[in-house]
C-alpha positions as CSV (number, residue, x, y, z in Angstrom):
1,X,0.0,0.0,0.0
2,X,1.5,3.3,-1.1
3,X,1.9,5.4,2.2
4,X,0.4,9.2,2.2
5,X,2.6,12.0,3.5
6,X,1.8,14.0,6.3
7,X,4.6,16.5,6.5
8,X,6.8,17.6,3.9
9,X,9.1,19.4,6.1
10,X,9.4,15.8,8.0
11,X,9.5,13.8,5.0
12,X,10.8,15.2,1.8
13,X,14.1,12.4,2.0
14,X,10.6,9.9,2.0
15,X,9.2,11.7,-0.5
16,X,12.2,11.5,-3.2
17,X,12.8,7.9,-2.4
18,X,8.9,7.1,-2.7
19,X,8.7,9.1,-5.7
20,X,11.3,6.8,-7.6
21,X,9.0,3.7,-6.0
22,X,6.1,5.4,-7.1
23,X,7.5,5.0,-10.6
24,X,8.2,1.7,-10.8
25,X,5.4,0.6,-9.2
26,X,3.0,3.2,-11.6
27,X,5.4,1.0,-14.0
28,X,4.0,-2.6,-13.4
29,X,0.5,-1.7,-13.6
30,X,1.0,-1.6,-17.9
31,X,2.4,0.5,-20.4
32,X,1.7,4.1,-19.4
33,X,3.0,5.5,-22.6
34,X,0.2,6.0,-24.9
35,X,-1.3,8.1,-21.5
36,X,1.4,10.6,-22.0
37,X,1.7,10.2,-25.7
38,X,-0.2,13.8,-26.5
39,X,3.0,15.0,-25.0
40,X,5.5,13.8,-27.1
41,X,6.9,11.2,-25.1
42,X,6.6,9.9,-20.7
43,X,8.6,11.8,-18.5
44,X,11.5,11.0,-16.1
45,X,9.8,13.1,-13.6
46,X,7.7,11.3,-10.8
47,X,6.2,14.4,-8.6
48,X,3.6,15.6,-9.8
49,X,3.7,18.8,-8.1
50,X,3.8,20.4,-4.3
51,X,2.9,18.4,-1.6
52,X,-0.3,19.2,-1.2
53,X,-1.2,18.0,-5.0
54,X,1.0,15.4,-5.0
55,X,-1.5,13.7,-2.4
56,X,-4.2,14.0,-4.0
57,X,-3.2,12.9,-6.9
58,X,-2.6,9.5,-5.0
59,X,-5.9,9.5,-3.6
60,X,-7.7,9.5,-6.9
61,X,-5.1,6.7,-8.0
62,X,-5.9,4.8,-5.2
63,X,-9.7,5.4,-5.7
64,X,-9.4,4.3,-9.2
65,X,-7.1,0.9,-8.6
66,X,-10.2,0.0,-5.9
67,X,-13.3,-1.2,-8.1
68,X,-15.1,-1.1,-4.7
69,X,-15.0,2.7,-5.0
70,X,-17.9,4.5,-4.5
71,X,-17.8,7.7,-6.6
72,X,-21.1,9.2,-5.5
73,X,-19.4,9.2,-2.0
74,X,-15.7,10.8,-3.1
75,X,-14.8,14.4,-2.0
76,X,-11.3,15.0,-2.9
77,X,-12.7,18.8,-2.3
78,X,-12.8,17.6,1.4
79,X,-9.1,16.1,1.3
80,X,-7.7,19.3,-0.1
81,X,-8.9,22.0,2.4
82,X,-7.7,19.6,4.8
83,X,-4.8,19.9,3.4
84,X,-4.8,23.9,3.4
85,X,-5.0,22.9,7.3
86,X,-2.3,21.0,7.1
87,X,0.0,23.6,5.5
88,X,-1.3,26.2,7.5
89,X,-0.4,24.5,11.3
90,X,3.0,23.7,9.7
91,X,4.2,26.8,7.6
92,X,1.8,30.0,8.6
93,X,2.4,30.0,12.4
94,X,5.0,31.6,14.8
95,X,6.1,29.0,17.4
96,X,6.5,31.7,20.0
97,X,8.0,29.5,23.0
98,X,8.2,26.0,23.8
99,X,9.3,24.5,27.7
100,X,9.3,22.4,29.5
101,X,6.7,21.5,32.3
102,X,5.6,19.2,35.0
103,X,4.8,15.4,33.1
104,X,5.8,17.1,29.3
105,X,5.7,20.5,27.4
106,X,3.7,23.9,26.8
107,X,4.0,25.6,23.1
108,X,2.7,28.8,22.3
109,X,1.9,29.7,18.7
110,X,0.4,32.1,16.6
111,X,-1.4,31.9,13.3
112,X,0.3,34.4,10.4
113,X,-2.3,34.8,8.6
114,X,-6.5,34.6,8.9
115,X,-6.9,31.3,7.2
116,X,-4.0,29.6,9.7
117,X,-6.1,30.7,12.7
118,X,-9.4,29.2,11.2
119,X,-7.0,26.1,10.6
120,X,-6.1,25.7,14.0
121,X,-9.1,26.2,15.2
122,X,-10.2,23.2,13.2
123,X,-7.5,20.8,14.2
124,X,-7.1,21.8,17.6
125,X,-10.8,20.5,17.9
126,X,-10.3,16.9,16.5
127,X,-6.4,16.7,17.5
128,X,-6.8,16.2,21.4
129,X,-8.5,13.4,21.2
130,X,-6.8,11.6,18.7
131,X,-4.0,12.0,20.3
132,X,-4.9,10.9,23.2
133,X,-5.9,7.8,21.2
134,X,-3.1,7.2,19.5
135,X,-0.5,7.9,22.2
136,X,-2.2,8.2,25.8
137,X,-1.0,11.8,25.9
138,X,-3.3,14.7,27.0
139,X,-3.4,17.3,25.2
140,X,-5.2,21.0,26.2
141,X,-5.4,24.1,24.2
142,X,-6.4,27.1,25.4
143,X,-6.8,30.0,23.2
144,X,-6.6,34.1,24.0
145,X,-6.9,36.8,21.1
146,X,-5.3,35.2,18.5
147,X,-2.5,33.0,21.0
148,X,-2.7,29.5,21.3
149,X,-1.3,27.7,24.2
150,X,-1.4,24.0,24.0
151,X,0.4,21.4,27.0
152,X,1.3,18.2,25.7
153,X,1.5,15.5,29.2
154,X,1.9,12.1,29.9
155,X,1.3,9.9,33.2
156,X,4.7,7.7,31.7
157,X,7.7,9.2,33.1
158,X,9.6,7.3,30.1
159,X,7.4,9.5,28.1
160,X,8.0,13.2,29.1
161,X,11.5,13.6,27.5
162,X,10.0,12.7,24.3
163,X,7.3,14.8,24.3
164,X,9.3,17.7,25.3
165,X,11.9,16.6,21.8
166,X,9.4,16.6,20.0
167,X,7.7,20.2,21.1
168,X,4.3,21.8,19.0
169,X,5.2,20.2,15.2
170,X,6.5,17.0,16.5
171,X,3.6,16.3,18.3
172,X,1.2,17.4,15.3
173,X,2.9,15.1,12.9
174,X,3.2,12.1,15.1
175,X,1.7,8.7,14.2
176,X,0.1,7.7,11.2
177,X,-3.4,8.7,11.6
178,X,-3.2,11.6,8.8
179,X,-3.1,8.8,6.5
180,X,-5.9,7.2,7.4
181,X,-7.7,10.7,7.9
182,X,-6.8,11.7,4.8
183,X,-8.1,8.3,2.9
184,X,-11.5,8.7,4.7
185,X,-11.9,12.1,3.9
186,X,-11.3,11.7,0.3
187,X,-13.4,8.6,0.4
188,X,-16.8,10.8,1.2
189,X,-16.5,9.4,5.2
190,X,-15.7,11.8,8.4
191,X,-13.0,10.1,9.8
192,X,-13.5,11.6,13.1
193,X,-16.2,9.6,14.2
C-alpha cells in the first residue's frame, strides 16, 4: 500500500525515495506511454507537483485501482482544504515558545495569517482526542486573542522527554493517523467519528 505524506518538512528524504517507488510501481501496472503520448513522449519526472497536490493525486489513484469505490461518495474537495489545514499548522504559524513542564511540554503559537487561525481552530478541535488515542497523551489548548497555548503531558515518566523533543510540530505530525484521515476524507467518510 503506497503510504500518504503527512509532513513535507518531516518527509521530503521519504518523499524522493517514494517518488522513484512510485515510478516503478505506476510501471508494473502496464504501459503508461500512450497516456502521455499527447505530449511527445513519458517523462523521467515522478512528482507531480507540491505536496499538497501530490496527495491528491494518490488518492484519486488509489480510488481508481479499488473497483469497490464509491464515486457518489468521493470528495477529494474535502481532502484538499484539509490539506490547506495542514500547510497552515506547519508553515503559517510563529512557534513563540516551547518548555518544558511538569509530566511534558507547553507551546505557544500564533497563526500568520487569517486562514492559519481558522485552521487551527479546526485541528485543535479533533487533534486532542486523537491524540490521546493514538499515544495516551493529554493534550489541552487554550486559546486568548489570536494565542494558542497547547500542554502536551503524559502519566509515563519514560514519556516526558519525548514529548518535550518533540515540542508543538513534533507532536502534530506524530503517528500515522493523517493517512488514514486523509483516505477517509477523500473517500466521502468523516473520519473523526
Amino acid at each position: 500500500m503506497k503510504i500518504f505524506h503527512s509532513l513535507v518538512f518531516l518527509c521530503a528524504p521519504v518523499l524522493l525515495v517514494a517518488s522513484a517507488v512510485g515510478a516503478d510501481d505506476h510501471s508494473q501496472h502496464g504501459d503508461d506511454s500512450s497516456a502521455h503520448s499527447h505530449m511527445g513522449s513519458a517523462s523521467p519526472l515522478t512528482a507531480a507537483g507540491n505536496y499538497e497536490f501530490w496527495t491528491i493525486q494518490e488518492a484519486i489513484q488509489e480510488l481508481d485501482a479499488d473497483p469497490k469505490t464509491d464515486w457518489t461518495k468521493v470528495n477529494v474537495e474535502a481532502l484538499r482544504q484539509h490539506l490547506v489545514d495542514m500547510h497552515n499548522f506547519t508553515i503559517n504559524v510563529d512557534v513563540l515558545s516551547q518548555k518544558a513542564i511538569e509530566k511534558g511540554m507547553e507551546a505557544v503559537v500564533r497563526p500568520t495569517t487569517k486562514g492559519s487561525e481558522a485552521s487551527l481552530d479546526r485541528v485543535f478541535a479533533a487533534h486532542p482526542a486523537q491524540l490521546k488515542r493514538e499515544a495516551g497523551w493529554d493534550m489541552q489548548v487554550k486559546k486568548k486573542g489570536d494565542l494558542f497555548t497547547l500542554r502536551v503531558t503524559t502519566n509515563n515518566p519514560a514519556e516526558v522527554n519525548r514529548i518535550r523533543g518533540l515540542g508543538y510540530i513534533g507532536v502534530m505530525a506524530l503517528g500515522e493517523h493523517h493517512q488514514i484521515h486523509h483516505w477517509g476524507l477523500v473517500k466521502g467518510e468523516n473520519p473523526h467519528h
